[in-house]
VORO-153201 format. One record per residue (C-alpha): x, y, z. Coordinates in steps of 0.001 Angstrom, whole numbers, padded with zeros to 6 digits, always signed. Layout:
XYZ/...
***
This chain:
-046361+067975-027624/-046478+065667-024700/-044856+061897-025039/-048194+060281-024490/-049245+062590-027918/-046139+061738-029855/-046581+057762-028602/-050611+057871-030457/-049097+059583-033702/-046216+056935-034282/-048774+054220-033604/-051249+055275-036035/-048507+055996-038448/-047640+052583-038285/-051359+051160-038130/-052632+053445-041076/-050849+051783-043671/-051841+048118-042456/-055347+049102-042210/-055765+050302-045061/-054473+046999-046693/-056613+044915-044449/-059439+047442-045755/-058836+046518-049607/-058295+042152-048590/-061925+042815-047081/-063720+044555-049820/-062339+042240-052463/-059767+044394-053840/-056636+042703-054446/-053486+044377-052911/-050932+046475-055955/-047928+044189-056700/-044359+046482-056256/-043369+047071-059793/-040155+045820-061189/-038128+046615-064492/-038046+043529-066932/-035919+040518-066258/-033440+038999-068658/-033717+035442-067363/-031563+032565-068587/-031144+031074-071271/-029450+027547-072375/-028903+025856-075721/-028171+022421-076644/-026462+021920-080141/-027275+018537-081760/-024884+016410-083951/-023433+018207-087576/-024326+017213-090671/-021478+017723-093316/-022784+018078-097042/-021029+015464-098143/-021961+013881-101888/-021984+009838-102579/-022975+008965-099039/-026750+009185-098846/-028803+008169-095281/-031675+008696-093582/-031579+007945-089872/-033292+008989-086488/-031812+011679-084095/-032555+011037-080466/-031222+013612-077763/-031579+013139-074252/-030031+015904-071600/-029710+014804-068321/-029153+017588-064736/-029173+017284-061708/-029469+019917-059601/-028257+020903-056293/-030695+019452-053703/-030557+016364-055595/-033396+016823-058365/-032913+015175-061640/-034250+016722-064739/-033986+014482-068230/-035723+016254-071568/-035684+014249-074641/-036246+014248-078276/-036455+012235-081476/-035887+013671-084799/-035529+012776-088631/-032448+013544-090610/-031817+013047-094054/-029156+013467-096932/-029037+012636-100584/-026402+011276-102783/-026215+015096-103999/-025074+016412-100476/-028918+017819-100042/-029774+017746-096097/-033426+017643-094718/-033413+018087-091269/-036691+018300-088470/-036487+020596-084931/-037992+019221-082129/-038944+020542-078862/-037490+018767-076150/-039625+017791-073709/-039760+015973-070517/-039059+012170-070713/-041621+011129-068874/-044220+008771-071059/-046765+011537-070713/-045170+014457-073249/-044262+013593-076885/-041820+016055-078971/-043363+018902-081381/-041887+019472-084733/-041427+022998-084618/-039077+023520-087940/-037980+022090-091290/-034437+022999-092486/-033112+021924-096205/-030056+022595-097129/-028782+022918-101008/-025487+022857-100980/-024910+023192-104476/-027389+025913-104737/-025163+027770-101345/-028824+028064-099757/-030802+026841-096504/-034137+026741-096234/-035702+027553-092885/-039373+026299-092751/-041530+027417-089731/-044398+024647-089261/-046922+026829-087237/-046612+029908-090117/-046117+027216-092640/-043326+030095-094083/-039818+029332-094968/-036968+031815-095114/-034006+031791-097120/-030351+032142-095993/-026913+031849-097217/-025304+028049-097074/-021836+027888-095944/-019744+024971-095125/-018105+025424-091046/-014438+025589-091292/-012480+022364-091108/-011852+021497-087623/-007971+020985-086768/-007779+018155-084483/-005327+018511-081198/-003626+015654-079827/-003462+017432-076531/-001681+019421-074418/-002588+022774-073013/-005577+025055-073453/-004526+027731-074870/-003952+031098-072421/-002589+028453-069880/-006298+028376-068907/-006367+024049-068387/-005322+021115-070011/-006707+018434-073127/-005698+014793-073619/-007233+012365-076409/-007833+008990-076273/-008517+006282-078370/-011675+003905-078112/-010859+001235-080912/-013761+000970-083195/-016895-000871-082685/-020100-001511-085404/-022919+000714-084523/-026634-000083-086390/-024282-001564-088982/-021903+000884-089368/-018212+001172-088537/-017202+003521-086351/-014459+004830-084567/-014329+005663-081138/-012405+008879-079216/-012747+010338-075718/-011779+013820-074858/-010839+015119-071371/-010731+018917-070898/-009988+020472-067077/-009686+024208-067271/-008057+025380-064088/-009062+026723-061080/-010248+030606-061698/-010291+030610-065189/-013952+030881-064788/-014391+031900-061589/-014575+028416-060304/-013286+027989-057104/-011862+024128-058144/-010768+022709-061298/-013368+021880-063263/-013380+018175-065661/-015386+018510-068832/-015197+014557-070763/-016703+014182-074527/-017293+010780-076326/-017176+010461-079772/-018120+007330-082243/-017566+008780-085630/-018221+007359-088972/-015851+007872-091736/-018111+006543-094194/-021303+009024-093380/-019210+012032-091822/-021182+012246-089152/-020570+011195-085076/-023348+008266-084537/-022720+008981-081101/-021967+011674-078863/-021826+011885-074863/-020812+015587-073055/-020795+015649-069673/-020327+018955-068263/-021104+019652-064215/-022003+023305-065424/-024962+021984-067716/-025167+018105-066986/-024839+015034-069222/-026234+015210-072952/-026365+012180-075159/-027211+011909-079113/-027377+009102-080345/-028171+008359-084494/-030438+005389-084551/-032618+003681-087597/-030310+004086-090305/-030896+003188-093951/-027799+003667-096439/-030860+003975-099314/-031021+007261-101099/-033987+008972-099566/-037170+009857-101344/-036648+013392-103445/-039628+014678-102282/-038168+015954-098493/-035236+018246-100722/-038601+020015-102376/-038513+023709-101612/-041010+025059-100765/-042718+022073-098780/-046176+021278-099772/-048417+023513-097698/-045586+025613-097213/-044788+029315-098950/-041441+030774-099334/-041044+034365-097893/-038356+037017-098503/-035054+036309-098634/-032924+037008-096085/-029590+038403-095765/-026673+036938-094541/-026068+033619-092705/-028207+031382-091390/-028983+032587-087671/-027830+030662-084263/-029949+029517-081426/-031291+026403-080049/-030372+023421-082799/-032782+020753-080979/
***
């Protein structure tokens, strides 16, 4: 086989292949994407304030969430949403879920579940609003939180100090103010510097609950939660009703309320 022979055979080797694509563009046929196995993604959740069950202080009051990131060539990207949450005098919590959702003017947040919690009854009641279903699960109080002065994080892995921010009247309630200042070290997470993670809190003794919290976290950006509209009333009976109206209650489930996104 001469080299002029071997030259033609490498060039339509090549040319084949593109021909044939330029074949299928031209009679409408659209080229075979390469196949690829499933990708996991990522995923990121954003826990809201905690509502204790705690008897004798009833409120209803207005959740609003805003999470703030900006990412590396400078974009900014701020979600928002506004939720009810309320509790009786018996320690009964009515809570909604709301999508978050761009804050923008132009995108309002969706309801997108109901939770009730009965306390005395050790159940929670999760209500889906598109399947108009709620499930049943197991209601247990978190552990009691054991609050560190500061010092070191524990495995030598950074450092926590505590400081006070007085106390200041918030919608017309007292609350007491406390900023947290966590920097884990450098490599504890791979991070090539240390790494400052700063949490505000304005508690209220009175309702149990923080009125205001601010995280700011350069991993996942600033998120602020703020507890607006508040009434000290005791709220109307008829959001601790289980089932909802419209709603139907489905099997119960086992175990535990499940995790997830707590918008």
């Amino acid at each position: 086989m001469t080299r002029a022979t071997l030259a033609v055979l490498l060039f339509l080797l090549l040319a084949v292949p593109t021909l044939l694509l330029a074949q299928g563009a031209g009679s409408g046929q659209a080229a075979q994407p390469v196949p690829h196995a499933p990708s996991g993604g990522n995923r990121e959740m954003i826990s809201s304030i905690f509502i204790p069950a705690l008897t004798g202080a009833p409120f209803s009051a207005a959740v609003v969430l805003e999470s703030t990131k900006t990412l590396e060539d400078g974009t900014t990207i701020t979600l928002y949403n506004h939720r009810q949450v309320l509790r009786d005098s018996a320690g009964r919590i009515f809570q909604e879920r709301q999508t978050l959702v761009p804050k923008d003017g132009q995108h309002q947040p969706q309801v997108w579940r109901l939770e009730i919690s009965d306390p005395s009854a050790h159940k929670k009641y999760f209500c889906a609003v598109q399947q108009q279903t709620c499930e049943v699960f197991a209601y247990a109080s978190p552990p009691a939180v054991v609050q560190s002065s500061g010092g070191q994080v524990p495995a030598g892995k950074g450092n926590f100090t505590r400081e006070s921010l007085g106390t200041s009247l918030l919608n017309g309630v007292e609350a007491v103010g406390t900023r947290e200042t966590t920097v884990l070290n450098t490599g504890v997470i791979g991070n090539d510097r240390p790494i400052s993670i700063v949490r505000e809190f304005w508690y209220s003794p009175r309702l149990g609950i923080n009125l205001i919290e601010k995280r700011s976290d350069p991993r996942s950006g600033t998120v602020t939660i703020g507890v607006t509209e508040i009434s000290l009333t005791e709220p109307d009976a008829k959001y601790f009703v289980v089932p909802p109206a419209g709603y139907s209650l489905a099997k119960q489930a086992s175990g535990a309320a499940p995790g997830g996104r707590s918008f």
